[in-house]
N, C-alpha and C positions, 0 to 999 in steps of 0.2 A: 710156598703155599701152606695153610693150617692140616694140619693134621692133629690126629685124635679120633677120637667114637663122633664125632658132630659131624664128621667129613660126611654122610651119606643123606644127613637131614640138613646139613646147608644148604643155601639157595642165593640168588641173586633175588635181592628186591625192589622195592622203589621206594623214594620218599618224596611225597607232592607237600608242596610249602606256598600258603597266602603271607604277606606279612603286611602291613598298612601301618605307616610312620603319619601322624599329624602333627605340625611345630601348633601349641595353643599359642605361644608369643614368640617372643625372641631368648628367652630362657627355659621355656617351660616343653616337652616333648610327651608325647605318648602316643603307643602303639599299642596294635592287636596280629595277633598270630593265631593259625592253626596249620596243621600239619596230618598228615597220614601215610603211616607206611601198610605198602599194600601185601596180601597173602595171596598167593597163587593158586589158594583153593578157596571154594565157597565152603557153606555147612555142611554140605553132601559130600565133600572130599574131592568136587570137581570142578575145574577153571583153569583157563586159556587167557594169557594178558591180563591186562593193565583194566580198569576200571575207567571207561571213558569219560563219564563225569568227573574224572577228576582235573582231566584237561581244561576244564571250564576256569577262567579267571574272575570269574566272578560267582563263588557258589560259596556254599558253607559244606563242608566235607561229611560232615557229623551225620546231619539227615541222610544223605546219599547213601552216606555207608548204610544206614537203617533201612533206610527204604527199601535195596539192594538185598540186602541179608547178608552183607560180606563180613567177613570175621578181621576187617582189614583193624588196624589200632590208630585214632585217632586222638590226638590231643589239642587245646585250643589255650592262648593266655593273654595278660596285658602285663604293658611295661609301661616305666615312666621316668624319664630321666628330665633333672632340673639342673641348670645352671645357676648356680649361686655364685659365683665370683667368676672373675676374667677366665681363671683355670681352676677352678674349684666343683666340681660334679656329682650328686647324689643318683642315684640310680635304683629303680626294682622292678622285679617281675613276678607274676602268681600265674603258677601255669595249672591245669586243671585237666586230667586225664577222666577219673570217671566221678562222678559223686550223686550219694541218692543221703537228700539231707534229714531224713527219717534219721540214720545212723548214725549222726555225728556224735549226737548225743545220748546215747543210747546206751553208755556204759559197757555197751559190748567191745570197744578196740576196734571194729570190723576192719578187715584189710581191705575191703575192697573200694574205699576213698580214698581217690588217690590225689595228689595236689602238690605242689612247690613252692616254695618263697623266697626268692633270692631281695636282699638290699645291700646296698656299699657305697664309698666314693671311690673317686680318683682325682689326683690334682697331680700338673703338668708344674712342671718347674718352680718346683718348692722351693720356699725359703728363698728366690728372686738367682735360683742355681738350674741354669738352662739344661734342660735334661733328664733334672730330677725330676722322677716320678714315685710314686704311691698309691697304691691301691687295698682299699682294707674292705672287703665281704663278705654275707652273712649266709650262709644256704641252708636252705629246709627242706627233703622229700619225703613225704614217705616213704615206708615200703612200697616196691612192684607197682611206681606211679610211669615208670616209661617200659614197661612190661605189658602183656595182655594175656588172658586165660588162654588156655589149650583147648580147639575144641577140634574135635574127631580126629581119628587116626593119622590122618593124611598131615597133619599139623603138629609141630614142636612150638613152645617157647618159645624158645631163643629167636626164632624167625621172624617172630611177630615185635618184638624188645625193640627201643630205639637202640640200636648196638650194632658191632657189626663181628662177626665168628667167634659169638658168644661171651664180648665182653661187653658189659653195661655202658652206658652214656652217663649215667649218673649213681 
């Protein structure tokens, strides 16, 4: 079991997951995601379970969470992966936690845009040598983009992080 000062603000949490693959051709793919891991308290410091809208297979998380007032962390992104040879594959993904586009540009640095970029390939048995693989990619995150602010007492950090007894996902 972990041990440390976290052991008394740990928690068990949940994480609800859309993801939607569309092939455009027979080489060409792209997907949409989002994701939410849920907080056990509301803004008031108080909650019981799981967020039933999020059992919903067909909703967008983001609204609910807003609508709701839950301090739950959600994130959303796209991918796209292409086939370019028999075994030859490009790949990416932009995932997008929170962003208000006033401040991108704004000279300030602001932390609180958060966002990721990942591109690469992989190609399966290189060089016509069965087995051989390779994989070469490119990753970008922010700062505190699979993170979310603290809000009221009842609430840590770390709880809210895509992570799990306070180590990061990314």
């Amino acid at each position: 079991s972990f041990e440390g000062v976290y052991d008394e603000q740990l928690y068990k949490k949940a994480v609800f997951l859309h993801y939607f693959s569309l092939n455009l051709t027979k080489r060409i793919n792209i997907n949409f995601f989002e994701s939410v891991i849920t907080n056990p308290y509301d803004l008031n410091g108080n909650r019981a379970g799981y967020e039933w809208s999020y059992f919903n297979p067909v909703i967008f998380y983001r609204p609910v969470e807003f609508y709701n007032g839950t301090s739950d962390n959600s994130l959303m992104g796209i991918g796209l992966n292409v086939r370019l040879f028999k075994s030859l594959y490009l790949y990416s993904q932009f995932i997008l936690d929170d962003l208000i586009i006033s401040r991108i540009n704004d000279g300030t640095g602001w932390w609180g845009n958060k966002y990721g970029l990942q591109a690469g390939f992989k190609a399966y048995n290189l060089l016509n040598v069965d087995g051989l693989f390779l994989r070469g990619e490119i990753n970008f995150v922010r700062p505190y983009t699979y993170a979310h602010g603290q809000i009221g007492e009842n609430t840590d950090i770390a709880n809210l992080a895509y992570g799990s007894y306070v180590q990061a996902l990314a």
